[in-house]
C-alpha positions in Angstrom: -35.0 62.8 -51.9 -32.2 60.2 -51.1 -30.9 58.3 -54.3 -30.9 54.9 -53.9 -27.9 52.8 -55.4 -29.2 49.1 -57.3 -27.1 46.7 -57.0 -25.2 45.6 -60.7 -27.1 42.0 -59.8 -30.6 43.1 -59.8 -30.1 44.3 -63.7 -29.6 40.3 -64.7 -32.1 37.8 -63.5 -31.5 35.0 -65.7 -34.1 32.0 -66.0 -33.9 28.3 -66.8 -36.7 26.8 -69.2 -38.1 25.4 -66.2 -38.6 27.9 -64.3 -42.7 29.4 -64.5 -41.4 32.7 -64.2 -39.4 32.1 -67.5 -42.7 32.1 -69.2 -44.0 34.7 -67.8 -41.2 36.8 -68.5 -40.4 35.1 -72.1 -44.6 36.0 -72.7 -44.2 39.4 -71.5 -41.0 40.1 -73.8 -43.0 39.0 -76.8 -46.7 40.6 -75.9 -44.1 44.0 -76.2 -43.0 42.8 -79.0 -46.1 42.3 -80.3 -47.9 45.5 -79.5 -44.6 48.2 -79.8 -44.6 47.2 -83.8 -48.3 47.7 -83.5 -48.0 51.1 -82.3 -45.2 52.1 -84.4 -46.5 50.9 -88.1 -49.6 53.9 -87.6 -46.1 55.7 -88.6 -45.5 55.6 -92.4 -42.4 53.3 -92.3 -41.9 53.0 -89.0 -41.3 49.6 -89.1 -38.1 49.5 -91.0 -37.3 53.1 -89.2 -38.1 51.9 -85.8 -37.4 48.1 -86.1 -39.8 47.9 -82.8 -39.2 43.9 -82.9 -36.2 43.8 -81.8 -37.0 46.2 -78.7 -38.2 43.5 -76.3 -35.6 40.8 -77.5 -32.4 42.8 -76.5 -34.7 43.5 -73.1 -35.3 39.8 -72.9 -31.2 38.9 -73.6 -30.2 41.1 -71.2 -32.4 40.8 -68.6 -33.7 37.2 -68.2 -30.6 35.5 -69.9 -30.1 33.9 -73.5 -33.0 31.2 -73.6 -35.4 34.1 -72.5 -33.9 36.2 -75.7 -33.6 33.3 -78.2 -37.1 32.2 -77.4 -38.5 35.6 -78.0 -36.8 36.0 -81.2 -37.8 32.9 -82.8 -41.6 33.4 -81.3 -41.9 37.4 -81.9 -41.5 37.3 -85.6 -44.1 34.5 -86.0 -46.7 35.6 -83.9 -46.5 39.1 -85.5 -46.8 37.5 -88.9 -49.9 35.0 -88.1 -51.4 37.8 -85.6 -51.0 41.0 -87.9 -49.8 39.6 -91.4 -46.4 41.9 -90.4 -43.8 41.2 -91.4 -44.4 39.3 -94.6 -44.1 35.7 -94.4 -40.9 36.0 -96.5 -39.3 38.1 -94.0 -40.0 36.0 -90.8 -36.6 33.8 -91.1 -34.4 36.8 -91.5 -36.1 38.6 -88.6 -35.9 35.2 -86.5 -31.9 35.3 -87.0 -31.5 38.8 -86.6 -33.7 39.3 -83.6 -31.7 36.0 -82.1 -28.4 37.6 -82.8 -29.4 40.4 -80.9 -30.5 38.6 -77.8 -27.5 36.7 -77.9 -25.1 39.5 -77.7 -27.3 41.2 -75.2 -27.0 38.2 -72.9 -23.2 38.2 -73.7 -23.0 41.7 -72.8 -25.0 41.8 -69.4 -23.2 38.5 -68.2 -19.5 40.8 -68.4 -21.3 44.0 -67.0 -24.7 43.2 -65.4 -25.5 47.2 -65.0 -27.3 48.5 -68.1 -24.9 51.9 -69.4 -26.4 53.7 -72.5 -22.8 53.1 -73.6 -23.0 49.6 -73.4 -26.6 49.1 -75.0 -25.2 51.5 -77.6 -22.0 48.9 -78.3 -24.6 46.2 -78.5 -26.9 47.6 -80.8 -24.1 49.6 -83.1 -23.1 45.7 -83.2 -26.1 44.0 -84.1 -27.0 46.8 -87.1 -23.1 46.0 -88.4 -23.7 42.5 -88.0 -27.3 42.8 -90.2 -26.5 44.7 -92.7 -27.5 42.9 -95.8 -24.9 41.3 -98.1 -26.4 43.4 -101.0 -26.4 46.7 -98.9 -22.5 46.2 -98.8 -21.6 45.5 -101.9 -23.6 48.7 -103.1 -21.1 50.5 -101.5 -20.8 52.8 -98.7 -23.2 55.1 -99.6 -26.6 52.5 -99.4 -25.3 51.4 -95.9 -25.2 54.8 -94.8 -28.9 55.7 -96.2 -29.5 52.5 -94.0 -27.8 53.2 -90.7 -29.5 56.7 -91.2 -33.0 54.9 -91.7 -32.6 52.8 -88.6 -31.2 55.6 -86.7 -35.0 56.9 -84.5 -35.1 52.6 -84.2 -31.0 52.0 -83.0 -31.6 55.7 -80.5 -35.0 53.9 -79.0 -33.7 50.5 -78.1 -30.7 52.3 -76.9 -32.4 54.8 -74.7 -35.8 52.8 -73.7 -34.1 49.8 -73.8 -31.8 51.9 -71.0 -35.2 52.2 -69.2 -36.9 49.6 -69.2 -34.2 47.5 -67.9 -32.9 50.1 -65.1 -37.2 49.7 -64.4 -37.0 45.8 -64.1 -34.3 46.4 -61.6 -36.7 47.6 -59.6 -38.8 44.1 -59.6 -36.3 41.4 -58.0 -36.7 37.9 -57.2 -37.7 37.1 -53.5 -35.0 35.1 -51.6 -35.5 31.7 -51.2 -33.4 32.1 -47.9 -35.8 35.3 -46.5 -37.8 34.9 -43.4 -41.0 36.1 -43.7 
């Protein structure tokens, strides 16, 4: 079975707010955003393990560009909440800025190198968790931000590794040409 190469361009397909397909994709990123959490709180604790909200929004930053990430970030968190009653109300702005951080410096990182490397989603990610890591974990002292990096470690692995998939999957799925014959 032959191999076939993808080109580093079909990993990025950023959209413009007005742009139909935006939606759609923006939608999609947040229905996964809205079921993964779903599926990953039957697990005692799996939320703050797992963080499965941010899953969709580093997807969403990376593949569809920085408005696609930044929207699903600020709608994920709130739909979850009024949807499920997860996270609490109280969490929701925190969430919103940390899910937003993330799709930011996914879209930063796919604009420099467009092809999706576990390395790179690792950088990103490692980034994003030192980034978050609350005030009051860090002035606790080493050993509470390592109990919390250990925590999040199953949720850091699975954005690195599915988020790996998913996008090398959506290369797959590219935009017709507007300049294609048919």
């Amino acid at each position: 079975m032959a191999h076939t190469r993808v080109n580093p361009d079909s990993f990025r397909d950023p959209l413009s707010l007005a742009e139909g397909r935006f939606w759609l994709a923006t939608g999609a990123m947040v229905l996964g955003n809205l079921l993964l959490p779903l599926a990953l709180h039957q697990i005692p604790d799996g939320g703050r393990m797992f963080q499965p909200i941010f899953f969709f929004t580093l997807v969403a930053g990376w593949r569809f560009g920085a408005q696609a990430g930044l929207l699903t970030a600020l709608v994920s968190p709130l739909a979850n909440h009024f949807l499920t009653g997860l996270p609490p109300f109280a969490l929701v702005p925190d969430l919103v800025l940390q899910s937003a951080l993330l799709g930011a410096l996914a879209s930063l990182a796919a604009v420099r190198h467009p092809r999706p490397t576990v390395a790179l989603l690792a950088l990103v990610v490692f980034l994003h968790q030192l980034l978050c890591l609350p005030a009051a974990t860090i002035t606790a002292g080493g050993k509470a931000c390592l109990d919390l990096v250990r925590l999040h470690l199953p949720g850091i692995v699975l954005q690195v590794l599915g988020g790996c998939v998913v996008l090398r999957g959506l290369a797959r799925y590219r935009r017709p040409s507007p300049n294609r014959e048919g």
